[in-house]
N, C-alpha and C positions, 0 to 999 in steps of 0.2 A: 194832469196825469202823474207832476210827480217823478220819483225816481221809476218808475215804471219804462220809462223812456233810456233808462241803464241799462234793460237788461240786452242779455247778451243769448239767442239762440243758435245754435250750431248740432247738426248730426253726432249722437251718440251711438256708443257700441250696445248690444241689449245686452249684454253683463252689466255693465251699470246702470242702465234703465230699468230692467228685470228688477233689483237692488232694493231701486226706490220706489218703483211701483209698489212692490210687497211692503213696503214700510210704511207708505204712505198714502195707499188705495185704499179704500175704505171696504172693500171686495179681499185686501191681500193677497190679491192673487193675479199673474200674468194674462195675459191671452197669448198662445201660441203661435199663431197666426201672424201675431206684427214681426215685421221686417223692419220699419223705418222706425229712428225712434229719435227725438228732440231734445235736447237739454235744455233749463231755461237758468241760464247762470247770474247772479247780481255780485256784482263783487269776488269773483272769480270763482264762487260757491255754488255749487249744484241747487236748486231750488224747486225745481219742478220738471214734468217730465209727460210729453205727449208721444204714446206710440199707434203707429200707424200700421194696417195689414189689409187683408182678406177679411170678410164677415164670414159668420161661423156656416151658414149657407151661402156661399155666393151665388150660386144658381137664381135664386129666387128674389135677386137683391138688382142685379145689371139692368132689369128691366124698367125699372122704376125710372131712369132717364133716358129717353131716347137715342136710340144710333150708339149705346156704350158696349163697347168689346170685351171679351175676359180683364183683360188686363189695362181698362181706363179708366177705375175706379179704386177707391180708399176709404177704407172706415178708418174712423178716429176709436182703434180699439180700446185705448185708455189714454184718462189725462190725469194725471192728479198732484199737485201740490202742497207744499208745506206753508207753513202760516207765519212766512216772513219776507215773503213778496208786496209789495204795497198795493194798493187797492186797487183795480183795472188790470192788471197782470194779466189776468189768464185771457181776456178776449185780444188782449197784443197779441198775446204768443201765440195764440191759435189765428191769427193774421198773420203773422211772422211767419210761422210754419207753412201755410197756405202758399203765401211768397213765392217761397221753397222751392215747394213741390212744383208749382207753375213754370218756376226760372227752371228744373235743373231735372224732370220729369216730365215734358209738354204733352204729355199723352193720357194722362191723369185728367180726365173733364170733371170728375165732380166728386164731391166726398159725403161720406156716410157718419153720421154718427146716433147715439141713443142717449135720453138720460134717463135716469133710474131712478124715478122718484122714489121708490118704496125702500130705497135704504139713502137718497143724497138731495140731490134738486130736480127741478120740471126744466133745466135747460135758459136759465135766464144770458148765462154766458154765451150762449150760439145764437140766442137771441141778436146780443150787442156784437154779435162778427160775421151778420149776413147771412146766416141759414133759414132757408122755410122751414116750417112747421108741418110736418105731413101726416103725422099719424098720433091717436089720444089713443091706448088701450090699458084696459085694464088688464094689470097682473096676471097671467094665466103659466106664466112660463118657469120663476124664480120660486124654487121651495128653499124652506131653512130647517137645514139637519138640528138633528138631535145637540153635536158638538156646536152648533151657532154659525158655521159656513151657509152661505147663502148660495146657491147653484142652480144654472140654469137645469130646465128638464129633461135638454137632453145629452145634460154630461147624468144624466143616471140609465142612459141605456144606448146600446148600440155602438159604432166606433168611439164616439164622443165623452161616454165614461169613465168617470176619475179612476185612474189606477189602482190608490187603495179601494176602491169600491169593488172592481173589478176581484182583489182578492178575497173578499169575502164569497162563501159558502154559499149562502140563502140567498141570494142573486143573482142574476142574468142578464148578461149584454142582451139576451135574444128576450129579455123580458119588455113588456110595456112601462113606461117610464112612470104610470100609475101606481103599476103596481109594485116597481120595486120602490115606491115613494112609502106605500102603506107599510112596506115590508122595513124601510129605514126608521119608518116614523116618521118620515121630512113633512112640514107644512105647508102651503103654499103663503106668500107673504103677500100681504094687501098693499094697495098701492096701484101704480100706473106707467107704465111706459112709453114714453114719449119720442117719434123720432125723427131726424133733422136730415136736410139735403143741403146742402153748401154747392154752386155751380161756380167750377172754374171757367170752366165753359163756356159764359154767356149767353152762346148761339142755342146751348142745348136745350132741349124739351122736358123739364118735367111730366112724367105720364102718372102721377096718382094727383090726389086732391090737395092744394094748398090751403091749409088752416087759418085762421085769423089767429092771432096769440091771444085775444079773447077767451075764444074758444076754452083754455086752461081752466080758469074761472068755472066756464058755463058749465061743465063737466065735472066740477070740483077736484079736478086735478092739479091744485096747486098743492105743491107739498114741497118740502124742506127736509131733509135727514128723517124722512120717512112718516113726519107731522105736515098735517094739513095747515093751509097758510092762505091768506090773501097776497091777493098782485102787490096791495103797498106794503105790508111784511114780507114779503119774500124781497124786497126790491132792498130792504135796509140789510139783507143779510151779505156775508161775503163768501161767494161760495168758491169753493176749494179742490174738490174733484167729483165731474159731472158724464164720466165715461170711463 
């Protein structure tokens, strides 16, 4: 592992999280949402950054493991790092962080996360730190604006829309997120999203279906930075930010 075993995780403030996410998400852009956020230091240097919160429906998300209450659950609402970590980094720190929340949060059963193939990876990192596999879908939700942001569907309509959207003219919070996609121009991006349960829990229940990681392949949802890939090419790659 390497200097991997140097690094140093600790609670950060989301001013500084916020910082580096935007710098070094490959999305540049926050999730509102997280509350908790990790620093992942090497040699006293900021280097990476996983923040934790609410999913953007939580309603529709508690269910998926059994007996979990409002407030027993965590998405990994972004991870992302810079490319001066040594190789295995990101599945420490995202055990590191796990740790954590178990030591100092015991009410947290299990945690949420997604990856994005259509702009990063299929999840090989939650692979290597103990997450199932629950869901393959294709793309339906991420269009890309005309400027080249990438946004989910329903920051174009309803509470959830992006503020400068919001001031424009020709659009509507009360519009369908159709149409004011047609009405932006926004595309929808090809691709697949992938998403992961991590059980702090042990005791708890999974309630959807467990995937094989096969499965990626058999669906040809193996991708990389938004290029399709084999299991042994994606495995030589080092990937960087996967939420």
């Amino acid at each position: 592992m390497g200097r991997a075993k140097d690094i140093i995780i600790k609670v950060i403030t989301s001013k500084i999280a916020n910082a580096f996410v935007k710098k070094h998400h490959y999305s540049g852009r926050v999730v509102n949402s997280s509350k908790l956020h990790f620093g992942c230091f090497l040699d006293n240097h900021l280097h990476g950054v996983m923040s934790y919160g609410n999913p953007m429906i939580k309603k529709n998300m508690i269910g998926m493991v059994s007996n979990t209450g409002w407030n027993d659950m965590l998405e990994l609402n972004r991870m992302a790092f810079d490319h001066i970590l040594p190789r295995n980094s990101e599945s420490r720190c995202i055990s590191i962080s796990i740790k954590l929340i178990k030591k100092n949060a015991p009410h947290i059963k299990w945690i949420l996360s997604f990856s994005d193939s259509t702009q990063c990876g299929d999840g090989t990192i939650y692979r290597a730190s103990g997450f199932y596999l629950t869901s393959i879908k294709k793309n339906k939700s991420l269009y890309k604006l005309p400027d080249g942001r990438v946004i989910n569907n329903l920051n174009m309509t309803g509470k959830y829309m992006l503020k400068d959207l919001k001031k424009r003219k020709d659009i509507s919070s009360a519009f369908s997120y159709r149409k004011n996609a047609e009405i932006l121009g926004a595309k929808p991006v090809d691709g697949f999203q992938l998403r992961y349960i991590y059980l702090i829990d042990k005791k708890q229940k999974i309630n959807v279906p467990i995937l094989p990681f096969s499965k990626i392949d058999e669906m040809g949802a193996g991708m990389y930075k938004g290029e399709k890939t084999t299991r042994e090419s994606r495995h030589k790659h080092k990937y960087k930010t996967s939420a």
